[in-house]
C-alpha positions in Angstrom: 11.5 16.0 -32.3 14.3 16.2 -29.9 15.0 14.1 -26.7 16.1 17.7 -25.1 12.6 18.8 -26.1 10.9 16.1 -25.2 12.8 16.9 -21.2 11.2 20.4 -21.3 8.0 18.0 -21.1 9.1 16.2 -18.3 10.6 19.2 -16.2 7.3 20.6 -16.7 5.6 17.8 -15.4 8.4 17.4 -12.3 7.7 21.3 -11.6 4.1 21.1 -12.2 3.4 18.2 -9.8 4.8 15.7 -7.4 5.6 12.9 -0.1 3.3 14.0 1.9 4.2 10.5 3.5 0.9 10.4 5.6 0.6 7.8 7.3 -1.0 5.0 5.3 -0.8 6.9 2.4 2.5 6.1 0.9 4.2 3.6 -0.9 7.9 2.5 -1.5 7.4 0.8 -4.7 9.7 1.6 -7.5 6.6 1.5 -10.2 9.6 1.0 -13.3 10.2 -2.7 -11.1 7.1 -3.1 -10.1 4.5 -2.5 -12.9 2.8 0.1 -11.3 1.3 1.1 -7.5 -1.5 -0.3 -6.0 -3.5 2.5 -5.3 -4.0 5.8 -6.7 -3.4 7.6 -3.6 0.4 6.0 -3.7 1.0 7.1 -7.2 0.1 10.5 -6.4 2.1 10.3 -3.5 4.8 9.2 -5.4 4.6 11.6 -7.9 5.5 14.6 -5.5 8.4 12.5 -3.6 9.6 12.2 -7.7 8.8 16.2 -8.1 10.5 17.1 -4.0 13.4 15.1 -4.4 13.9 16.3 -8.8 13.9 12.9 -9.6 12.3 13.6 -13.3 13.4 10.1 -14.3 11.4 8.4 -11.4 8.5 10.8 -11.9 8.5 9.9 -16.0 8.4 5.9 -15.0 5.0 7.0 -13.3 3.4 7.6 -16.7 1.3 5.0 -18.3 3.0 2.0 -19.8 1.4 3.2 -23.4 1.9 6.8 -22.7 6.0 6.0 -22.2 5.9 4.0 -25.4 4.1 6.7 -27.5 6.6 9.3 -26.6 9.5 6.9 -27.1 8.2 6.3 -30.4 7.5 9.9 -30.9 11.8 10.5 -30.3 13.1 7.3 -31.9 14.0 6.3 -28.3 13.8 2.7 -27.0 10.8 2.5 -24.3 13.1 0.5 -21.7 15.5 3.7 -21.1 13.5 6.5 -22.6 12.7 8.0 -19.2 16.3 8.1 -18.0 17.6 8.8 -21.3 15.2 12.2 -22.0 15.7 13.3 -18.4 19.6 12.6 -17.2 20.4 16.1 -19.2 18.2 17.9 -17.3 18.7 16.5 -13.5 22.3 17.1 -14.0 21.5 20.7 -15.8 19.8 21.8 -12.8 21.0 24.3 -10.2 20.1 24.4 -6.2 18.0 27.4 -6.7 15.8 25.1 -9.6 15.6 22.4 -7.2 14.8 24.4 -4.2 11.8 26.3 -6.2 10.7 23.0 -7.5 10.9 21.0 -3.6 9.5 24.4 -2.1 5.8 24.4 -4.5 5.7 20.1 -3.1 6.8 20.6 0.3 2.9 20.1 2.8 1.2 20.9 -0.4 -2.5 19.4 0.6 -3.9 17.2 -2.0 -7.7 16.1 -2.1 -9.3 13.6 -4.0 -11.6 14.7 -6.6 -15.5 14.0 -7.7 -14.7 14.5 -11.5 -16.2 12.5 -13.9 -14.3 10.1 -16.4 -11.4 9.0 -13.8 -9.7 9.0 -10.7 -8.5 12.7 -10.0 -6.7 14.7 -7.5 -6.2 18.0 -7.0 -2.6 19.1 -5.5 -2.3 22.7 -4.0 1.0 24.3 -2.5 1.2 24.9 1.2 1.4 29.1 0.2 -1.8 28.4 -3.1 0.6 29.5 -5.7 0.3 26.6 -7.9 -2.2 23.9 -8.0 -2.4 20.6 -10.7 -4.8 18.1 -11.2 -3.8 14.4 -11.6 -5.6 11.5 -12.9 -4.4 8.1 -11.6 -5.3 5.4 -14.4 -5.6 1.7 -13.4 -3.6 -0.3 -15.9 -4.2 -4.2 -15.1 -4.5 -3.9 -11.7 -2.2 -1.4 -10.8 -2.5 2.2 -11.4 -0.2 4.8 -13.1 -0.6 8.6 -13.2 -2.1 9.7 -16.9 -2.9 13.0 -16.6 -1.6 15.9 -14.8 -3.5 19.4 -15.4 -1.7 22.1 -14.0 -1.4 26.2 -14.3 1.8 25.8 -16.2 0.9 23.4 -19.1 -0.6 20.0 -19.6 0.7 17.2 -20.4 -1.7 13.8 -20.9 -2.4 11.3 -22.9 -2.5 11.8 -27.0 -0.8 15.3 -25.8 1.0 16.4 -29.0 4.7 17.6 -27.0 6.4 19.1 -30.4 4.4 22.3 -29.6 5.5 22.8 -25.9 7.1 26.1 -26.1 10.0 26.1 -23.9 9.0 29.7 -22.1 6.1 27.4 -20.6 8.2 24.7 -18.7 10.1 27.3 -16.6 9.2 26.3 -12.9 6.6 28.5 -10.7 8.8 30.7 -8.9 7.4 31.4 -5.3 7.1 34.5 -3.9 10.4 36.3 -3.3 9.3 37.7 0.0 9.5 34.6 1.4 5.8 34.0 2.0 6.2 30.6 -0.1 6.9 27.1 1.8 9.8 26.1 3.1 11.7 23.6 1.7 11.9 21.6 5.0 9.5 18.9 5.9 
């Protein structure tokens, strides 16, 4: 298993979710200092701030403490520096049109928490309902973490198996080219 590969996972995930900065709603907590967020709403919120912005690195930190570790462990990484070490490659890798598409499916994408049993979920839609995901926040001693995210271009959760992600399925939505999509303004 390769640390490239394992990217493609988290490009997925950075395409596939990701502030709305309501008022109230967000947080300014680095969750890699601070051991988490303190609510679920924040962590959602901070997962599309990580997905607007193509911070992959900051978006990977929001994973589960034992999610990181098993997919360190899974590329002979070291858990401290996996998530900047898997995802550096593809940040710098990326080209304004990649970033653009990827801030453009986040930008007023309306996000709702769900009634689903087993967890805390949410379900993120893009302002033009091109792409949708589904999150589950996981509290982790008292704070909480993302630790799943269901989307329409792949999954990627806990005990997810990523030496089968087919690299044709981490390409990012592209919106409509006639310019129906969201803007990538606020």
């Amino acid at each position: 298993m390769t640390a490239r590969r394992t990217a493609l996972c988290f490009l997925s995930l950075a395409t596939t979710t990701m502030i709305l900065t309501a008022a109230g709603c967000s947080s300014d907590e680095d969750p890699s200092t601070t051991g988490g967020l303190d609510n679920p709403r924040a962590v959602v919120d901070a997962h599309i701030a990580a997905a607007r912005s193509y911070d992959i690195a900051a978006d990977c930190n929001l994973l589960t403490p034992d999610r990181r570790r098993e997919l360190a462990e899974l590329d002979g990484l070291e858990v401290d520096t996996y998530c900047a070490t898997v995802t550096a490659p593809i940040e710098a890798d990326a080209d304004d049109e990649t970033r653009a598409r990827t801030r453009a499916l986040y930008t007023g994408a309306t996000v709702i928490e769900l009634d689903r049993p087993g967890g805390t979920w949410f379900s993120l839609e893009s302002a033009d309902g091109s792409y949708t995901e589904q999150i589950e926040t996981v509290e982790v001693d008292g704070s909480w973490w993302v630790g799943t995210i269901d989307s329409d271009g792949d999954i990627l959760e806990e005990g997810h198996d990523h030496e089968d992600v087919d690299p044709a399925a981490t390409e990012a939505p592209v919106p409509p080219e006639d310019g129906s999509g969201p803007t990538t303004g606020n």
